[in-house]
C-alpha atoms as one frame of an Amber mdcrd trajectory, in Angstrom:
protein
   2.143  14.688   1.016  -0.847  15.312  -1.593   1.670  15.180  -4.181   3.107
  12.156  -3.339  -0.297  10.793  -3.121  -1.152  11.490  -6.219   2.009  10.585
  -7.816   1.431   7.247  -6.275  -1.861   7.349  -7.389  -1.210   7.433 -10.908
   0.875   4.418 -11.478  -1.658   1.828 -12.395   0.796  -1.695 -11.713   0.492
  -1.691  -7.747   2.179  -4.498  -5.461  -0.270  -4.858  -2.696   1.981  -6.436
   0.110   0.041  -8.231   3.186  -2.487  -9.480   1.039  -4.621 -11.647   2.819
  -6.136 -15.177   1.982  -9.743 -13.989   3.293 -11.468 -12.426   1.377 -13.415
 -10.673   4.143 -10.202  -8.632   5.519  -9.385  -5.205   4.691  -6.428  -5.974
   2.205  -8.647  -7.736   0.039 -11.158  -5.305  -0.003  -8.388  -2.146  -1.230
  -7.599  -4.723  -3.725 -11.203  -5.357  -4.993 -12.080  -1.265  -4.984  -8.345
  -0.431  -6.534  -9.082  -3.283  -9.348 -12.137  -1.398 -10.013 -10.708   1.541
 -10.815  -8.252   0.366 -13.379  -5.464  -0.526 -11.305  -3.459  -3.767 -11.691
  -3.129  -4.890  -8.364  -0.297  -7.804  -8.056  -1.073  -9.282  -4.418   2.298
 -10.231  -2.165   1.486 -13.068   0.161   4.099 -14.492   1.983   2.178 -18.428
   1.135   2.365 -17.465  -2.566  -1.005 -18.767  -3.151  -3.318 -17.627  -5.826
  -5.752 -15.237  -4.278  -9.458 -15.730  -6.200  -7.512 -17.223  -8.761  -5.100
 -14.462  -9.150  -1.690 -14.813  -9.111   0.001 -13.671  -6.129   3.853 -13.892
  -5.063   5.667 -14.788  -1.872   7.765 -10.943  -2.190   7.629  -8.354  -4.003
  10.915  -9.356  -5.332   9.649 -12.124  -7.732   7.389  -9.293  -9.585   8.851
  -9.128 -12.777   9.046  -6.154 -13.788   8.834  -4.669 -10.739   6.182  -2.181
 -10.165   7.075   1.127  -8.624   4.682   1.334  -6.072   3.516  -1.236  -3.395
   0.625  -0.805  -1.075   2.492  -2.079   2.595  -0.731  -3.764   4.717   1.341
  -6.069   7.334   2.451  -5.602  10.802   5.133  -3.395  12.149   7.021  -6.493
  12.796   7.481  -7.029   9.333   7.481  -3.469   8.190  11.879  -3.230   7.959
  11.827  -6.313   6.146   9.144  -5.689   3.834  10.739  -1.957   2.592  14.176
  -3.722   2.643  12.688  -5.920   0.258  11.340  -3.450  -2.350  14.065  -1.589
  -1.947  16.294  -4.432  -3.205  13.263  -4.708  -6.129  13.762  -1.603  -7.510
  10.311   0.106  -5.701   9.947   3.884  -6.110   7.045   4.328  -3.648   5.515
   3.029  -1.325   2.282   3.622   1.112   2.293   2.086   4.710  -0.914   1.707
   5.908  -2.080   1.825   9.379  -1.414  -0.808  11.185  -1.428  -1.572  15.067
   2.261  -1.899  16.740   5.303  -0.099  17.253   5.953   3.389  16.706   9.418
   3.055  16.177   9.260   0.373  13.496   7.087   2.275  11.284   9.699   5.875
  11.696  12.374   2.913  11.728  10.715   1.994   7.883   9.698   5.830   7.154
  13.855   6.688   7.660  14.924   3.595   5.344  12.585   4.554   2.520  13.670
   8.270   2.882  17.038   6.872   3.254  17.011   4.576  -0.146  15.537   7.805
  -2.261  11.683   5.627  -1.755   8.670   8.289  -1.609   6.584   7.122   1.627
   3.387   7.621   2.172   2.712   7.074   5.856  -0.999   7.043   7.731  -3.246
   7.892   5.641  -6.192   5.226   4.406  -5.389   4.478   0.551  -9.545   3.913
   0.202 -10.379   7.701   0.743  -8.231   9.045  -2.240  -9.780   6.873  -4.906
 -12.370   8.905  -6.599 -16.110   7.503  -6.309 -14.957   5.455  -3.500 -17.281
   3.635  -1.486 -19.506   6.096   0.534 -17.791   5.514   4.303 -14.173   6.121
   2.612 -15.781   9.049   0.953 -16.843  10.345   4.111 -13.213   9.819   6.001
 -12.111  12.372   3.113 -14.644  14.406   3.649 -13.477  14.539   7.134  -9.802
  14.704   6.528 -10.268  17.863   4.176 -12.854  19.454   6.724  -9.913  19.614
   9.602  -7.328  20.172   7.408  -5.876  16.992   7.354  -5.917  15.908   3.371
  -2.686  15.157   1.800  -0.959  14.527   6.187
């Protein structure tokens, strides 16, 4: 999964899908650090509202052009609809990030992006692969490679 990882890594034009209207929650925050490192993060909030006075969209759909890769930060209960949807976009890959709920939905969107040729990136926090990330993201990869789980 390290490949994909990086792979997803280096496209710079990210859809960041569940991003939230406070700017306190975690989506907000990947935003903020992924902006810092050069990325151009285009925020997908179902409310279409502008976001710190960026633009954001109500699906990843209305991106034009699409990006190829879209950070996923909603509930399971939305995950099938949400990959259906960059599917239909024109998404090459796509990272799901941790989020409470069912088990089955996420294989359920894991299967449909395998399914629809989509790389998948699936558990792992998108903060602790940026490089000079903030220290307790930087620690959780510390971690990760320790055990031998980098790149799971």
């Amino acid at each position: 999964m390290i490949e994909t990882i990086e792979h997803f890594l280096a496209e710079h034009r990210i859809a960041l899908i569940g991003a939230s209207r406070n700017p306190k929650h975690f989506s907000r925050l990947v935003m903020a650090d992924y902006q810092k490192h050069g990325y151009e993060i285009l925020p997908v909030n179902p409310n279409g509202l502008s976001l710190d006075s960026q633009q954001s969209w109500h699906s990843v759909g209305e991106i034009t052009p699409a990006p190829s890769a879209a950070l996923v930060m909603v509930s399971t209960s939305e995950l099938q609809k949400v990959v259906t949807e960059c599917v239909a976009a024109g998404v090459k890959m796509v990272w799901l990030v941790r989020s409470e709920g069912s088990v089955e939905a996420r294989k359920s969107a894991v299967e449909y992006c395998q399914a629809h040729h989509i790389a998948v990136i699936d558990a792992a926090c998108p903060m602790m692969y940026l490089k000079e990330t903030a220290l307790p993201h930087a620690i959780h990869g510390w971690i990760w490679k320790l055990v031998g789980m980098w790149g799971r």
